[in-house]
Structures are given as structure tokens and as C-alpha cells.
N, C-alpha and C positions, 0 to 999 in steps of 0.2 A: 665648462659643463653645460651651461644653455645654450651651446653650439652645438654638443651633443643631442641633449635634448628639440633641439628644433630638429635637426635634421633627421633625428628618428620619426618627428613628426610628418616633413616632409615624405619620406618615404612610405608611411604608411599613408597619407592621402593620396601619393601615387598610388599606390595597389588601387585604393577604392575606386580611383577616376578609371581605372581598367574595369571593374568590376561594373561599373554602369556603363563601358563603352563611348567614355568622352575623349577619345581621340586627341580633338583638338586639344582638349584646356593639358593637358599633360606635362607636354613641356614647361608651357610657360610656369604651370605650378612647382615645375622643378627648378626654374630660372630663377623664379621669384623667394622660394627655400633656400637657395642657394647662396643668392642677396644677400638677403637676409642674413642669413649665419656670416657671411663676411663680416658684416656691419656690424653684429654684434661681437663678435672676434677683434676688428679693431678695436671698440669700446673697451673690452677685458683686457686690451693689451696698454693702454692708456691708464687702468687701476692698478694693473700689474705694475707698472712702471713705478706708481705711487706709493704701493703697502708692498711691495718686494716679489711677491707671489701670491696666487689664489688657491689652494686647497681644496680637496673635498673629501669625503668619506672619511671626517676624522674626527671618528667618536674614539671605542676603546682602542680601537690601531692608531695607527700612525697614521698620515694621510695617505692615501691610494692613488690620485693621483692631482697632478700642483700643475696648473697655468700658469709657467712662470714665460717670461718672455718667450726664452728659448720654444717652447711648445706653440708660442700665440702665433710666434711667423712661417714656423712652417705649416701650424694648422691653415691661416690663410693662402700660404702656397698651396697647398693640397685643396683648398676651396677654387681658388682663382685657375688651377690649373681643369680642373672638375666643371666649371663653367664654360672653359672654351669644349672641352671635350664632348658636353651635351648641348654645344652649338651644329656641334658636325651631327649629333645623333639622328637630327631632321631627315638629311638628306639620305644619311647611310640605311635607314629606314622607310624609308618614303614607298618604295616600290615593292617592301617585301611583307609576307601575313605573318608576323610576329606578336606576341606578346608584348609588346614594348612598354606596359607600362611595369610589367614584372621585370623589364629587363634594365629599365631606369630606378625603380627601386634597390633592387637588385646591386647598381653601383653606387646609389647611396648609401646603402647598406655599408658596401666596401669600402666607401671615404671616412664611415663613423667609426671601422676598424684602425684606419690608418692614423687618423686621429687619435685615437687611445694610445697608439706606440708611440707618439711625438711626446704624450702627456704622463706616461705613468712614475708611480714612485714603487707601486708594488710590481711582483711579478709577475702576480696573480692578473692584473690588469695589461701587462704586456703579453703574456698569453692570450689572453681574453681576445685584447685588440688582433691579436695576428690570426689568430681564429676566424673574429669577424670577418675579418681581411678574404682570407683563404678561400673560407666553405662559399662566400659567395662567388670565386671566380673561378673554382672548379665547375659551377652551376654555369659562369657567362660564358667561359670557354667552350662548354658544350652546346651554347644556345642557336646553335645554327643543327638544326636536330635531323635533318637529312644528309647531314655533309661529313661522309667518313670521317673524312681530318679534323672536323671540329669535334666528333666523337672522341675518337684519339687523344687528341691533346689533351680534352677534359679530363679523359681517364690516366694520361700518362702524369697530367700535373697531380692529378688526386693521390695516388699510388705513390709518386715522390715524395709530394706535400708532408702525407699523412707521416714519411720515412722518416723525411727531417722534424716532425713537430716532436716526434720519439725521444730523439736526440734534443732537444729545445727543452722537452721538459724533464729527462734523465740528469741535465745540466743544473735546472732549476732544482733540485732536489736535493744532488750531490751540495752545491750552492750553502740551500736550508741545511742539510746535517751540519755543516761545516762552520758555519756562521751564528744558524739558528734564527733567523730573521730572514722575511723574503724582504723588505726594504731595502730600497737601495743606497740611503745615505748609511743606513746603521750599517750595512756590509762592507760601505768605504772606508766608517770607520773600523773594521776588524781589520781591511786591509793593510790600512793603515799603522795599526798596533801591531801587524805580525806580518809585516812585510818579508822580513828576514828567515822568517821560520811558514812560509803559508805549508798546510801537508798536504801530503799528494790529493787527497779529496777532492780540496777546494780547487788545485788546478787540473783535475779529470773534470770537476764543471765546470770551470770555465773553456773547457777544449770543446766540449760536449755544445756547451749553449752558445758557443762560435757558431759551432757547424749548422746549427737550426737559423741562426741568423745570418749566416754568409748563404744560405741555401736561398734566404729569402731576395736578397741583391743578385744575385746570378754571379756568384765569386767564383772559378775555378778553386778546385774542379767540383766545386758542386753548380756548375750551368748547364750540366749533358739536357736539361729538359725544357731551357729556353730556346732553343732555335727553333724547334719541331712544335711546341707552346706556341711559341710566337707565331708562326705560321699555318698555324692549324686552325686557329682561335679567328672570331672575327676580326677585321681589322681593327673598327672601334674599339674591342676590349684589348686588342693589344696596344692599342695607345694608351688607353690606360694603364694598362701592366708596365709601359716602358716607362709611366712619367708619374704619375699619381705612387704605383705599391712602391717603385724606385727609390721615390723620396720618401715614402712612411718605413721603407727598413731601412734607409742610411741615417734618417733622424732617430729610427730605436735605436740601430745598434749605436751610432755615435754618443748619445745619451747614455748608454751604457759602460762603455770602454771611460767616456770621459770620468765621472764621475765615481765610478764603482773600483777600475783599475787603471785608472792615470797614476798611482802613486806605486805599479807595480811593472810598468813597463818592461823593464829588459827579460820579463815573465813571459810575457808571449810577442813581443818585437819581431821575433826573427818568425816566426808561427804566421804573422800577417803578412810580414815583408814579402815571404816568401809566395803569401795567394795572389797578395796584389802585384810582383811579379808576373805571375805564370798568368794571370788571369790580361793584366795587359798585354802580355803574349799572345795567347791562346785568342783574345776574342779578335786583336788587329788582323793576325795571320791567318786565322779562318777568315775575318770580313771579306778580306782580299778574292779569295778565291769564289766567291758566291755567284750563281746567276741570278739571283732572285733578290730585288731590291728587299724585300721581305724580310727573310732573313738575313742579309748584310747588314738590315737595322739593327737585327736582335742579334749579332756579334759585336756589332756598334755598341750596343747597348750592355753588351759583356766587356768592352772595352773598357767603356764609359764607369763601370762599378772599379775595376781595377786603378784605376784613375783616383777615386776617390778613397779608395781602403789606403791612398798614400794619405791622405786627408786625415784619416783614423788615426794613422801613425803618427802624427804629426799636433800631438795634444797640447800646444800652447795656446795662450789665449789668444786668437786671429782662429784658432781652427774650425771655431762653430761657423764664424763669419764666411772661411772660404769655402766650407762643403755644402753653406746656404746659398751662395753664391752660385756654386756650378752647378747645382741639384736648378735654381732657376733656370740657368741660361741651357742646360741639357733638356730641362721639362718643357721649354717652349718650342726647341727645335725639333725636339722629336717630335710633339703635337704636331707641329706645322710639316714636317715631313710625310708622317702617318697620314694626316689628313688627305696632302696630295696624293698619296698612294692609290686612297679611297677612291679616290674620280677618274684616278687612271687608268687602275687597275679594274673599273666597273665599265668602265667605256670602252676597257680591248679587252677582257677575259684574260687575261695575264698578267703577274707581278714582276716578268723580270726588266731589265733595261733596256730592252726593245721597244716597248709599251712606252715609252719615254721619248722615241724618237722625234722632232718635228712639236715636242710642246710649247716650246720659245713661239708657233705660230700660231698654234689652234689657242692657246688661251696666255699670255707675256703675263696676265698677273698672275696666274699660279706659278705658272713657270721661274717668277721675277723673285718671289716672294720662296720654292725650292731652294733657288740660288742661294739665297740669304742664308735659310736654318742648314746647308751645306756647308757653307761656308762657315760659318759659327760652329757647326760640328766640328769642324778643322781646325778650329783654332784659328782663323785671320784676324789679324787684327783690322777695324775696330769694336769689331761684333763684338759679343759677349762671351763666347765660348773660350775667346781669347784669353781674355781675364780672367775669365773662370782657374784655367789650366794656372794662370801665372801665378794666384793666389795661392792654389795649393801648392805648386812646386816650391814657390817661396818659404812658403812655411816649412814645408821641407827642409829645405837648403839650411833653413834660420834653426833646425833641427841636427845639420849633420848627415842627414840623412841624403850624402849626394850620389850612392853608386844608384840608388831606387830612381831619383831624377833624370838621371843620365839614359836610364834603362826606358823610362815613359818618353823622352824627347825624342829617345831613337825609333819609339813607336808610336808616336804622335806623325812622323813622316809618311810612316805606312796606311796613318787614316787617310792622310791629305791623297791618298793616290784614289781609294774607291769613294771618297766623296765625289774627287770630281772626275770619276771615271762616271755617275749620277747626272754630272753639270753637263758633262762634253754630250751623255744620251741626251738632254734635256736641250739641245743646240742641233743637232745631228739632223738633217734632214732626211726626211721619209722617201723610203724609194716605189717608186709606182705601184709595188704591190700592198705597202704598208699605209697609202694614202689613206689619210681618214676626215672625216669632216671637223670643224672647231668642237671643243669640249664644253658645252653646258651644264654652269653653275652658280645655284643660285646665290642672288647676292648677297643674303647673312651669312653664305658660307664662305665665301669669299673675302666680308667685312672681316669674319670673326679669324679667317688665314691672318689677313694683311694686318689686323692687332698684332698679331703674335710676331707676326713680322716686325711690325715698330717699336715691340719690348723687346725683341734680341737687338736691334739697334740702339735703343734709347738705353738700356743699362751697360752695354759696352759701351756709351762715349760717355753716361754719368754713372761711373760702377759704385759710387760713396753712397748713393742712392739705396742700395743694396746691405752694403757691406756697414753701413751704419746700422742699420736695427738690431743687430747683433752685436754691434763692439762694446 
């Protein structure tokens, strides 16, 4: 909770540093908020460890929401991933007359959303959280205010958003008749007691508060509004969108499934099987065909969720460890992806793979450092992504669940083709009329690349590093 609390503060000293026109101190006030809350997030994860869990809001309720491990590391993930992103914010802004410090608050705002879904016990508070989440990034989506497509997007996510929260909380309702408790441990226990006999009620809301949160990962087929999302929206917000809200719906909804309906399983088994199916289908088979590095990401990215709903299914104890695992090694790669995008795509006025031609020259460490979160996308071993994949498939396997395995390995092939169909543009030499000069970038942006570069390194050759805070 004093992570919450700082970083509302943070935020709102953003606004003001806008409000007097201090440019400079902005960031660093956001760097240093940012800190911050990490540092105190380890501490809480260190008490945590000691008294079982932390609580809060629990007077006549029950507690609303509990800092128990599980919430402390993905909260830090969602901090740690949030800090390289407002590394890149410098340069992505440097040139343009933006609001920037409404536009930094702004994703604070949305990290204190995604926070609350890592941490809640009520439902009341996981609403709340995906709210915050939301209403801010229908506002960043649109914050490029001259640019048709970032209009669009704004409006096409809001329009959706507002569709699926409908559903989100029809769920939540049916849920409460049904149970009578929006808590999520007291609902595990009625699960629990009436396994055998649940009434239709309680499983129209659980179908119902699926689809509000499968809406929120980009599951088929509720993804029709990421690619055009993703594309439409600034670059920087869609790094965000791909790695940051990524990991705050796979930690609600996992939080959810585990705890509430792990003891009902063969209830909605085939219900997920089936998204996360079609959904690793649907976003390899589209990737493939993309010219625009852009959205190839944001199929990448619909890939990548179907990937993990095998994760969901797969509720033994290893399953929190392996969906922390890949939600890391996915949210560094796409950062460091995204990022490149940013310099490439601002240097040739184009996203597709052309703009890519001849970068191994103009600039080997962005280039060097593509490579890498490419390759980690793919799954090579030693990277991280490798691992990632193996954990979940294992747990799978250790489940039974081996037609779903079979189904992702045969489409784990089909990424490796337009990752490094990225790698081969990223090699390709420029033909006389595409010559262009070296690409200048500055070197915090380029430091804060080549970190991300040496975390998807360093946890793929030591993945226990990872996979321990969770076992």
C-alpha cells in the first residue's frame, strides 16, 4: 500500500512540475518516484516473507486488498519494467510540443491501476484497479492530438474497453447473487463446498468476468482492437500497452482462476483451452503476414497472451513461477523492441521492414541488441524467452495437457519465421536509393536498450534467479 501511496504522490508532483513549466526536473522526479517505490516494494516483500502477508482495508470487511508475495513481484515487475520505459520517454519526446508531464503522470496513474489487479482480495478493488488502468490509456492512446490514428485508436479502445468492463462487471454481480461475497478467498470457499452442484448463475459469471478479462490480455477473439490500438497509439504508449497492462491482466486474471476456481477446473478447461488455442493461432498466422513491424509486434503480442492462457490452465504449484517468468522475459523484449522501433521509425517516417534495411551499419548496438529481444522472442535458447516457453509448456505436459503443447510448438515455428524475417531486414543492405546517414542516439537511451539487453541474457543463463521468488 505505501507503494500505492508514493506513486500517487509521484504523479501528482508530476502534474505540478507541468504546471510551473519545469521541463527539466520531470523526469528525473519521475525516475526518482519510481526508485523509490521499488525499494519500498522490496522492503514489503521481505515482511511479507516473515508475517505471511500484508493487508489492508480491514476493518468491518474483510481485507480488500493483501501484499502477499505473489502481488510484491509482479508489482516490482510492473515498477522495473515502468522505469526503463520512462528512460525512452526523453528522447521519444524531445522534439515534440507535448504536455509531457500530463502524459508522465498519466502512466503513473496507469501503473497504480495495474498494481491494484496484482494485489486485490475484493472485487470491488480489481474493478477499481482496471479502471485506473483503462480511463488513463484511452486518454494516452489519443495524446498525439493531430494524428487521425491516434484519434481512432483512442476511440476505438474506449468504445471496446467500455464493452468489455459491461461484461467484467455483469460477471461480478452474477458472481455476488450467487455466492454473496465479493471476496475472493470466501468465494473459493463456496466453490469449494459446491463444486458438484455450482447453478447456472455462478457459471454465466464466471463466463461473463472471463470475457472482461480475456478482453483485457488480447485473447481471441476478443483482440480485433489491438492491432489498430497498437498502431495507432504512440509508440511509447504502446510499449507500454504491450509489457506493463500485459503483465497487470495476466497477474489479475491468474490471481483469479488460481485461487477462486482452481478447485473447479474441468468447469471452464475446455472454455480456455479453446481461446488459448485459437488465440495462438490467430495472432502467429496473422503476424506472418504483416508489412509493418508495428503491428507484427501487436500479433506478437496476441501470440504471446495465448502462450500464457496455457499457463492459466495449467494451475499447479510451478504455475505462478512460470507465467512470472515469461510475462519478465516477454516484457523486456518487447520494451527493447518497441524501443528500437522508436529511432527507426522516427529517422525514415516508416514502420515497416524496410526502414530496417542496412541497420547492422548505421548504428550495431541497436541493431546488436534487436537481435537479441528477437531472438528471445523466438524462443532460442540461451535467451530467456526460451525458458520462458519451456516452463509453461512443462507445466503443461506435468498437467496432461499435451494436444494444447503440441498445438503452441507447432506455432512457436511460425514466430521464428517473422522474427527473423526483422533479423535478415536488420542485415540487408541499403540499395542507393534507400542510403541514409548513421542513426543518432542518445546514450541513456541506448544504456537503458543494452540493460534490457543484459536481463534477457542474464535470466536465460540463470533462470532460478527468477523462478525462485515465486516457488
Amino acid at each position: 500500500m505505501n507503494v500505492i501511496i508514493l506513486l500517487s504522490i509521484t504523479g501528482l508532483a508530476t502534474l505540478f512540475t507541468g504546471i510551473y513549466n519545469a521541463r527539466k526536473i520531470i523526469l528525473p522526479v519521475v525516475i526518482l518516484g519510481l526508485l523509490a517505490a521499488f525499494a519500498l516494494n522490496a522492503l514489503q516483500w521481505h515482511a511479507a516473507m516473515d508475517a505471511g502477508t500484508v493487508s489492508f482495508y480491514s476493518g468491518y470487511v474483510k481485507s480488500m486488498m493483501q501484499f502477499d508475495d505473489y502481488a510484491i513481484v509482479f508489482t516490482g515487475l510492473l515498477i522495473l519494467c515502468s522505469l526503463f520505459i520512462f528512460f525512452l520517454c526523453d528522447e521519444y519526446y524531445k522534439d515534440e510540443d507535448h504536455h509531457i508531464a500530463d502524459i508522465f503522470a498519466l502512466i503513473i496513474f496507469t501503473l497504480i491501476g495495474g498494481i491494484m489487479m496484482t494485489s486485490y482480495v475484493h472485487m470491488a478493488i480489481l474493478f477499481i484497479g482496471i479502471e485506473t488502468l483503462s480511463i488513463s490509456l484511452y486518454i494516452l492512446a489519443g495524446s498525439k492530438k493531430l494524428s487521425l490514428s491516434s484519434n481512432e485508436a483512442s476511440l476505438k479502445y474506449f468504445l471496446m474497453g467500455s464493452f468489455s468492463t459491461c461484461f467484467l462487471l455483469f460477471g461480478i454481480c452474477l458472481i455476488y447473487g450467487t455466492t454473496g461475497s465479493f471476496d475472493i478467498f470466501v468465494i473459493k470457499t463456496y466453490v469449494i463446498n459446491n463444486a458438484s452442484s455450482l447453478p447456472l448463475m455462478f457459471k454465466a459469471g464466471l463466463f461473463l468476468l472471463s470475457v472482461g478479462l480475456l478482453f483485457k490480455v488480447s485473447a481471441a477473439p476478443f483482440h480485433f482492437w489491438t492491432p489498430d490500438v497498437y498502431e495507432g497509439s504512440p509508440t511509447l504508449i504502446t510499449t507500454f500497452m504491450a509489457s506493463v497492462v500485459k503483465i497487470a491482466g495476466f497477474a489479475a486474471l491468474f490471481r483469479l482462476f488460481y485461487i477462486c476456481f482452481g478447485s473447479i477446473v474441468p468447469v471452464w478447461y475446455y472454455a480456455i483451452g479453446f481461446i488459448a488455442a485459437l488465440t495462438i493461432i490467430i495472432g502467429n498466422f496473422s503476424a506472418l503476414y504483416q508489412k509493418s513491424v508495428k503491428r507484427m509486434l501487436a500479433y506478437s503480442s496476441i501470440a504471446n497472451a495465448g502462450y500464457l492462457l496455457v499457463g492459466v490452465l495449467s494451475l499447479n504449484e510451478h504455475a505462478s513461477s512460470a507465467i512470472f517468468y515469461y510475462l519478465a522475459a516477454y516484457a523486456f523484449a518487447t520494451i527493447t523492441a518497441f524501443g528500437i522501433l522508436m529511432v527507426v521509425s522516427k529517422e525514415s517516417g516508416n514502420e515497416n521492414y524496410e526502414a530496417f534495411h542496412g541497420l547492422a551499419k548505421r548504428n550495431p548496438i541497436i541493431a546488436g541488441v534487436l537481435v537479441i529481444a528477437m531472438l528471445s522472442l523466438a524462443g532460442i535458447p540461451p535467451l530467456a524467452g526460451f525458458f520462458g516457453k519451456y516452463y509453461i509448456f512443462s507445466n503443461a505436459i506435468e498437467n496432461n495437457y499435451i494436444w494444447i503443447v503440441v498445438l503452441a510448438l507447432m506455432n512457436s515455428l511460425l514466430g521464428i519465421i517473422y522474427y527473423f524475417k526483422l533479423i535478415v531486414a536488420v542485415f540487408t543492405p541499403e540499395t542507393e536509393s534507400e542510403e541514409r546517414q548513421r542513426i543518432p542516439v542518445k546514450n541513456s537511451y541506448s544504456f537503458a536498450l543494452s540493460i534490457a539487453a543484459v536481463i534477457i541474457i542474464l535470466i536465460g543463463i540463470f533462470p532460478n534467479w527468477i523462478i525462485s521468488l515465486l516457488s
